[in-house]
PDB file of N, CA, C, O and CB in Angstrom:
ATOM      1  N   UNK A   1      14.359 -78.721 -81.781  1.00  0.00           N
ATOM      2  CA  UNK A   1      13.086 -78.449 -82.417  1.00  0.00           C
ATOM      3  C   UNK A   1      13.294 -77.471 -83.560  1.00  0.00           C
ATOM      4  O   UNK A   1      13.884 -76.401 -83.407  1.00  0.00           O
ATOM      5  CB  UNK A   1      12.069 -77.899 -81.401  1.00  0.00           C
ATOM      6  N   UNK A   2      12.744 -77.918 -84.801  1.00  0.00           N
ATOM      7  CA  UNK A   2      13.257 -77.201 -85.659  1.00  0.00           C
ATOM      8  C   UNK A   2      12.225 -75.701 -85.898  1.00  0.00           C
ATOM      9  O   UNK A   2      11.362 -75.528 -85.037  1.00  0.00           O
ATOM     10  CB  UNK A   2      13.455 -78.193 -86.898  1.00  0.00           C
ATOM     11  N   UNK A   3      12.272 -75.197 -86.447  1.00  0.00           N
ATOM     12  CA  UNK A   3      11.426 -73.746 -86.755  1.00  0.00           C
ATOM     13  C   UNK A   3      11.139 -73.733 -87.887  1.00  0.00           C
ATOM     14  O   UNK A   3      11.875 -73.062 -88.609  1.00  0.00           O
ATOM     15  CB  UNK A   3      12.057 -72.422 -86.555  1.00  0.00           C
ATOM     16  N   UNK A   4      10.024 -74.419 -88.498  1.00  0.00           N
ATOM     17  CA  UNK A   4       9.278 -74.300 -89.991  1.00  0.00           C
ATOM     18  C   UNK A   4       8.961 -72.655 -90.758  1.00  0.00           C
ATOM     19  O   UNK A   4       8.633 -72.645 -91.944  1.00  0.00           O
ATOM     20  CB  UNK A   4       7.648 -75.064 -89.731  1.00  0.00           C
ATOM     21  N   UNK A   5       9.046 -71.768 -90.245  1.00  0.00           N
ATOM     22  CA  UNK A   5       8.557 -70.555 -90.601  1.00  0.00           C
ATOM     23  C   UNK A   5      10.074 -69.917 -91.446  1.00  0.00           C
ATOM     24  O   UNK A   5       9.942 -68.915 -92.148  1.00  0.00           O
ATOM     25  CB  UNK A   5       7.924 -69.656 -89.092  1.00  0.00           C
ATOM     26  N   UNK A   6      11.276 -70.485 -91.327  1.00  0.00           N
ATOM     27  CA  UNK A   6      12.592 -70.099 -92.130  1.00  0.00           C
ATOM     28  C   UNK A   6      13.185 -71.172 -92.430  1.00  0.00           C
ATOM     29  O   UNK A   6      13.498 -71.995 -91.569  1.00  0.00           O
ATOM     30  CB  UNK A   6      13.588 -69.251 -91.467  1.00  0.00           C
ATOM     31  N   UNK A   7      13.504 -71.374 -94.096  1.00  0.00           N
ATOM     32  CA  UNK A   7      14.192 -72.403 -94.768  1.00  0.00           C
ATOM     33  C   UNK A   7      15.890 -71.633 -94.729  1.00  0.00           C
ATOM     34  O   UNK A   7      16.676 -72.568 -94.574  1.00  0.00           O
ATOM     35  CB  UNK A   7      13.386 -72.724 -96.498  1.00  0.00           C
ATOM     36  N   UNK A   8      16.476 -70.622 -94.794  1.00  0.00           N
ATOM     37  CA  UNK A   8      17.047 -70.062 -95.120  1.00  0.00           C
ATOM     38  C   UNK A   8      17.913 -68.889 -94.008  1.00  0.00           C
ATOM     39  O   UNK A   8      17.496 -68.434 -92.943  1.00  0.00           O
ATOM     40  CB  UNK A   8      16.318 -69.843 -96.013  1.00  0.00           C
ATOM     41  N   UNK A   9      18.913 -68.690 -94.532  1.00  0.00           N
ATOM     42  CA  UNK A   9      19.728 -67.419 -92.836  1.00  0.00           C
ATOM     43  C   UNK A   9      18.894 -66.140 -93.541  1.00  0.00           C
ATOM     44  O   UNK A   9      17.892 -65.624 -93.044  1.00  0.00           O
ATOM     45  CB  UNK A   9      22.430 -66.899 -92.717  1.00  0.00           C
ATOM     46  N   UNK A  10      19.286 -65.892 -94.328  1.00  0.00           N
ATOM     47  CA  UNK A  10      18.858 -64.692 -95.121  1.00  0.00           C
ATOM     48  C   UNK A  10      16.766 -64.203 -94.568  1.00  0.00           C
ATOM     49  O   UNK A  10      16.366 -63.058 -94.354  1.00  0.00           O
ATOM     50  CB  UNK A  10      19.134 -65.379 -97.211  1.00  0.00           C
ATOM     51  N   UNK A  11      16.164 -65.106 -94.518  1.00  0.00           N
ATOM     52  CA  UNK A  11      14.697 -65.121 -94.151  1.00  0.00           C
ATOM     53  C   UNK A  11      14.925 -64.625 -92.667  1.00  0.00           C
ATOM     54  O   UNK A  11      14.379 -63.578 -92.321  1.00  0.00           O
ATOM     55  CB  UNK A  11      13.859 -66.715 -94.324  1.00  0.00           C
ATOM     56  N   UNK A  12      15.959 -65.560 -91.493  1.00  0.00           N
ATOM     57  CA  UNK A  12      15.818 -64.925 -90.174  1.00  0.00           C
ATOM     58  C   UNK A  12      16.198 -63.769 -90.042  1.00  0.00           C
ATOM     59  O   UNK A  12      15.851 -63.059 -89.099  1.00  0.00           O
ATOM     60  CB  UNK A  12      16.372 -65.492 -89.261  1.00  0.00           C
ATOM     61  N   UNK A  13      17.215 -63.294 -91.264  1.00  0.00           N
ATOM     62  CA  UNK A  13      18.044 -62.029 -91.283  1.00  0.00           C
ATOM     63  C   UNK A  13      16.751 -60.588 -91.477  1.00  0.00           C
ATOM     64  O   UNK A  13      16.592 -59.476 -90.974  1.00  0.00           O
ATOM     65  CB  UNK A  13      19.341 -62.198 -92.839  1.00  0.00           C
ATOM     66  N   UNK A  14      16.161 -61.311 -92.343  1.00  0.00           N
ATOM     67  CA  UNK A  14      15.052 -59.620 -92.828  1.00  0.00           C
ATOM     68  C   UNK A  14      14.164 -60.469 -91.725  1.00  0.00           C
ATOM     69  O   UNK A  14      13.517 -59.422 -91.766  1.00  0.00           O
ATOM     70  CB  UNK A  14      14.056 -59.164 -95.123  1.00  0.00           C
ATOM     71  N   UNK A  15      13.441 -61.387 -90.713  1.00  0.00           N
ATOM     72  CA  UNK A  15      12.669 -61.097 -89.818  1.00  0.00           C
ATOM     73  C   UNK A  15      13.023 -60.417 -88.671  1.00  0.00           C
ATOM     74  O   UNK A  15      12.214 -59.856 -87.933  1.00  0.00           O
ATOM     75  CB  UNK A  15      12.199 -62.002 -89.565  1.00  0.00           C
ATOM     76  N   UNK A  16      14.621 -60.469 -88.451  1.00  0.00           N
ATOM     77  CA  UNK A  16      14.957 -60.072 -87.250  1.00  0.00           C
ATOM     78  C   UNK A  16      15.303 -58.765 -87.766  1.00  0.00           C
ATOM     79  O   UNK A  16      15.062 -57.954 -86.872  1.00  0.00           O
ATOM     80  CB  UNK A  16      15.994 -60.897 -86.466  1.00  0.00           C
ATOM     81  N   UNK A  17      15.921 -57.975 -89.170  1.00  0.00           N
ATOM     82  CA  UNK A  17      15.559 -56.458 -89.473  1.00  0.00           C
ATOM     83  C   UNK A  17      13.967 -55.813 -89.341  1.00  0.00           C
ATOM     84  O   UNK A  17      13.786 -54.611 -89.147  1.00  0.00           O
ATOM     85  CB  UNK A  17      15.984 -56.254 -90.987  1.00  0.00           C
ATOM     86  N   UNK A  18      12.890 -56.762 -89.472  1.00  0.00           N
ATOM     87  CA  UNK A  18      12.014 -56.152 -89.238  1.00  0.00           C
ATOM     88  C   UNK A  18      11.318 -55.643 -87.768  1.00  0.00           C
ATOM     89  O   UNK A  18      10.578 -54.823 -87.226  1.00  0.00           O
ATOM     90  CB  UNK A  18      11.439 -56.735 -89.887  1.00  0.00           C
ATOM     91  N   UNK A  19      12.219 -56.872 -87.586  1.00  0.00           N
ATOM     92  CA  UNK A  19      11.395 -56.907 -85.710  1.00  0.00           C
ATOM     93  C   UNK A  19      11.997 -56.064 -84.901  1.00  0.00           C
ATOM     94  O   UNK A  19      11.483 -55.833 -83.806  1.00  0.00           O
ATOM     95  CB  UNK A  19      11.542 -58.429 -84.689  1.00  0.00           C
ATOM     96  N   UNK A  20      13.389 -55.343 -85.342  1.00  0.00           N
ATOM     97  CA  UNK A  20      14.086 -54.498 -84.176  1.00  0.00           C
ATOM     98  C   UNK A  20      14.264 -52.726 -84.851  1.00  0.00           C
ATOM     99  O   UNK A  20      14.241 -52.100 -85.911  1.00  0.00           O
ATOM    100  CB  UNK A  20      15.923 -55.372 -83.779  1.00  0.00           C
ATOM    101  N   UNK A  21      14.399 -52.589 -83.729  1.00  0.00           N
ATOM    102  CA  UNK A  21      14.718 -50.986 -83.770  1.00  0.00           C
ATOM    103  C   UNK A  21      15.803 -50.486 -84.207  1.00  0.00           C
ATOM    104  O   UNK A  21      16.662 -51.245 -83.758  1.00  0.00           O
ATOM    105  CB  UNK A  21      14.709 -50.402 -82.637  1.00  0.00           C
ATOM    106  N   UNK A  22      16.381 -49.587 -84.875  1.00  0.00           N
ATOM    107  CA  UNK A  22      17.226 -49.081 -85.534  1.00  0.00           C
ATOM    108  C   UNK A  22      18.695 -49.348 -84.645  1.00  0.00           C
ATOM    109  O   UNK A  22      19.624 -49.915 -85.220  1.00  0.00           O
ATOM    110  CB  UNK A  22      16.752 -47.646 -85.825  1.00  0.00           C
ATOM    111  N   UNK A  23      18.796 -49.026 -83.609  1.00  0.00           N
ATOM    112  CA  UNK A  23      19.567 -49.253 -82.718  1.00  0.00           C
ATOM    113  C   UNK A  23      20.024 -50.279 -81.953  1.00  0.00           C
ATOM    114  O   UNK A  23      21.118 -50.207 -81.393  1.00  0.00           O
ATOM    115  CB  UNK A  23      19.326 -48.722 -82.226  1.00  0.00           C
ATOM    116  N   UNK A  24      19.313 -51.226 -81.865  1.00  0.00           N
ATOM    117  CA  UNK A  24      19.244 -52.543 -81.782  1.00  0.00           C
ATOM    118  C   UNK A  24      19.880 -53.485 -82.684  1.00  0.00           C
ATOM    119  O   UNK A  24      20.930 -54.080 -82.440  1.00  0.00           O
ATOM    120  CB  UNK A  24      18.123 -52.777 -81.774  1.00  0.00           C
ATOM    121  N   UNK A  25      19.004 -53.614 -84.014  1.00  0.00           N
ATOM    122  CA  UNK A  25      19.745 -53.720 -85.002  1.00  0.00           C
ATOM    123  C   UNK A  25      21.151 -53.369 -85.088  1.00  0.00           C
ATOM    124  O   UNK A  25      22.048 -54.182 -84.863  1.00  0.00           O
ATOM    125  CB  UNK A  25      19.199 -53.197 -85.754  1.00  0.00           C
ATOM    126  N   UNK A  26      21.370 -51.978 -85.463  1.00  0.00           N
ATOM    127  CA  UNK A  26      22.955 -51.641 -85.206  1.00  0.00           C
ATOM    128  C   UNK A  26      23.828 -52.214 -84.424  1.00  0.00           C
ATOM    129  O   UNK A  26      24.956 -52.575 -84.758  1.00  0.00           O
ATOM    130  CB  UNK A  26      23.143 -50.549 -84.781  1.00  0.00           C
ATOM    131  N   UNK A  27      23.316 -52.315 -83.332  1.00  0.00           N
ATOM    132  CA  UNK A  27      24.163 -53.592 -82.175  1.00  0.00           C
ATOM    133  C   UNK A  27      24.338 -55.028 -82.379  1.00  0.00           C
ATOM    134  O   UNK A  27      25.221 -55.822 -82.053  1.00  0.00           O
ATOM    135  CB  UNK A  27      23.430 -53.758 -80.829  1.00  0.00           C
ATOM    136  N   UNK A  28      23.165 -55.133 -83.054  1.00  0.00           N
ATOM    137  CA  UNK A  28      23.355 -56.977 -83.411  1.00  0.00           C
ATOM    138  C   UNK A  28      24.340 -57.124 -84.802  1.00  0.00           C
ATOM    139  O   UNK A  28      24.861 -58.221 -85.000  1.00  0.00           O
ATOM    140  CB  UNK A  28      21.464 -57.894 -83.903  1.00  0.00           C
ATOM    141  N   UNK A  29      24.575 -56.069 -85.710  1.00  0.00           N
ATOM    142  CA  UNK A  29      25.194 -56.481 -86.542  1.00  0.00           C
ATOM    143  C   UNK A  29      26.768 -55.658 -86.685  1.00  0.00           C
ATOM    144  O   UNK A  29      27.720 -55.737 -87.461  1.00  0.00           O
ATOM    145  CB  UNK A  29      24.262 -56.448 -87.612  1.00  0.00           C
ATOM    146  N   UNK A  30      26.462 -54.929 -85.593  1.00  0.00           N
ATOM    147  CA  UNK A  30      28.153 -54.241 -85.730  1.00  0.00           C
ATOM    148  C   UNK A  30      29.346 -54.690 -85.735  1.00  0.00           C
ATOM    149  O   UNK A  30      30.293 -54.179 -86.333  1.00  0.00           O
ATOM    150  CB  UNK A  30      28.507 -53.517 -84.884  1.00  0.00           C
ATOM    151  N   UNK A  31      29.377 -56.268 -84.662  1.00  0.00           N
ATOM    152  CA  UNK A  31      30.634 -56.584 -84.835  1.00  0.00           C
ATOM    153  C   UNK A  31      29.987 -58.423 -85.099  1.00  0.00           C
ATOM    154  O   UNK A  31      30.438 -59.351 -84.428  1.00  0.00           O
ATOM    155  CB  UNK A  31      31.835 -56.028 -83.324  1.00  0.00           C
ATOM    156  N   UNK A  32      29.067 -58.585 -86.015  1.00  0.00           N
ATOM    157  CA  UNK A  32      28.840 -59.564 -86.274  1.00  0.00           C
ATOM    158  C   UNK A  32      29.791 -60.809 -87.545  1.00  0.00           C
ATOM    159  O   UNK A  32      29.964 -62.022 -87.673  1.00  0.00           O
ATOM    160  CB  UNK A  32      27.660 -59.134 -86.440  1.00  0.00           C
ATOM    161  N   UNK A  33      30.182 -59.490 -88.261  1.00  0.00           N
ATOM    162  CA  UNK A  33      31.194 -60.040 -88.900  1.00  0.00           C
ATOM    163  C   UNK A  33      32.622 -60.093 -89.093  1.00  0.00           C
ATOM    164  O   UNK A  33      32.989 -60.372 -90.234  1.00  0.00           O
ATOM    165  CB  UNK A  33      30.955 -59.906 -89.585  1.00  0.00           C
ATOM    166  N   UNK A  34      33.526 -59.879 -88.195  1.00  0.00           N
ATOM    167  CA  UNK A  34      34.268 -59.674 -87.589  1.00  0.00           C
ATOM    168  C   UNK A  34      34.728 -60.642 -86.429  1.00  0.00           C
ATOM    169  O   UNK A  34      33.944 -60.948 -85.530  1.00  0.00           O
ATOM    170  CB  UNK A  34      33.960 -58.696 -87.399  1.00  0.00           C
ATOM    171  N   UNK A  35      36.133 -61.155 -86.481  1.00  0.00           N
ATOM    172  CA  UNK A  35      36.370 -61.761 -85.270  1.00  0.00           C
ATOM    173  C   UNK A  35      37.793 -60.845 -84.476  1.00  0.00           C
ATOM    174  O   UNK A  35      38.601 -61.440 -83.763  1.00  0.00           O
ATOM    175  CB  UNK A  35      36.663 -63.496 -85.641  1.00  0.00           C
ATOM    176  N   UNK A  36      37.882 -59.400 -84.753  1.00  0.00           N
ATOM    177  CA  UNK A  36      38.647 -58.743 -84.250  1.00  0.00           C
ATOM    178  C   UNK A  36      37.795 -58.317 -82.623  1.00  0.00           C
ATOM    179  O   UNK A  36      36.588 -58.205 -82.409  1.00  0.00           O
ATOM    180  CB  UNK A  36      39.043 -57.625 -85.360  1.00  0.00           C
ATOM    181  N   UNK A  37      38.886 -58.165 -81.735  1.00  0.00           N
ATOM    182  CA  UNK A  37      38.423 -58.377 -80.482  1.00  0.00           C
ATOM    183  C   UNK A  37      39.299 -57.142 -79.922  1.00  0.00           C
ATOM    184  O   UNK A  37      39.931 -56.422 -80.695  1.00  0.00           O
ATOM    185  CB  UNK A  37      38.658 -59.957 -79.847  1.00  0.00           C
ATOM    186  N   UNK A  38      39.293 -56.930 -78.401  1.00  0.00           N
ATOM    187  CA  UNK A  38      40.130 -55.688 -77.652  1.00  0.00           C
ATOM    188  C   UNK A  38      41.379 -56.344 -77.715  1.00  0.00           C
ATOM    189  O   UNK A  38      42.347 -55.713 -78.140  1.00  0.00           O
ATOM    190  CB  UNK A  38      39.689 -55.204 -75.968  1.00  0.00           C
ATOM    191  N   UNK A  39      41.465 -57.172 -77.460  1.00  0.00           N
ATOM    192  CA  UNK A  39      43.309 -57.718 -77.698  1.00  0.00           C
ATOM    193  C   UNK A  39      43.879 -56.880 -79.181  1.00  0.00           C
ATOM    194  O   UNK A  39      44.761 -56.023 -79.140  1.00  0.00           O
ATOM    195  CB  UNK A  39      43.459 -59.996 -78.113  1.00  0.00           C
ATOM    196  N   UNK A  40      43.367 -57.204 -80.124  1.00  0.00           N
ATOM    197  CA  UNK A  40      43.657 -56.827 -81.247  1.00  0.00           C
ATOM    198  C   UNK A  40      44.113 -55.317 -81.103  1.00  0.00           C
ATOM    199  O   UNK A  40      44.466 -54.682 -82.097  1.00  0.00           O
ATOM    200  CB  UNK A  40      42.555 -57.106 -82.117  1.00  0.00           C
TER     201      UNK A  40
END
């Protein structure tokens, strides 16, 4: 089912910065870009 309210990543990106808490946030994007792991 698709989700009409975002054409775009960037649109879910600033709804989901708006919707979370500073700290939260921080967690969802800390190791989001990154595929370094504890092995590493």
């Amino acid at each position: 089912m698709e989700d009409a309210r975002f054409k775009t990543l960037h649109e879910i990106i600033l709804e989901a910065r708006q919707n979370l808490d500073a700290e939260n946030w921080d967690y969802l994007i800390g190791g989001s870009d990154t595929e370094t792991t504890l092995r590493h």
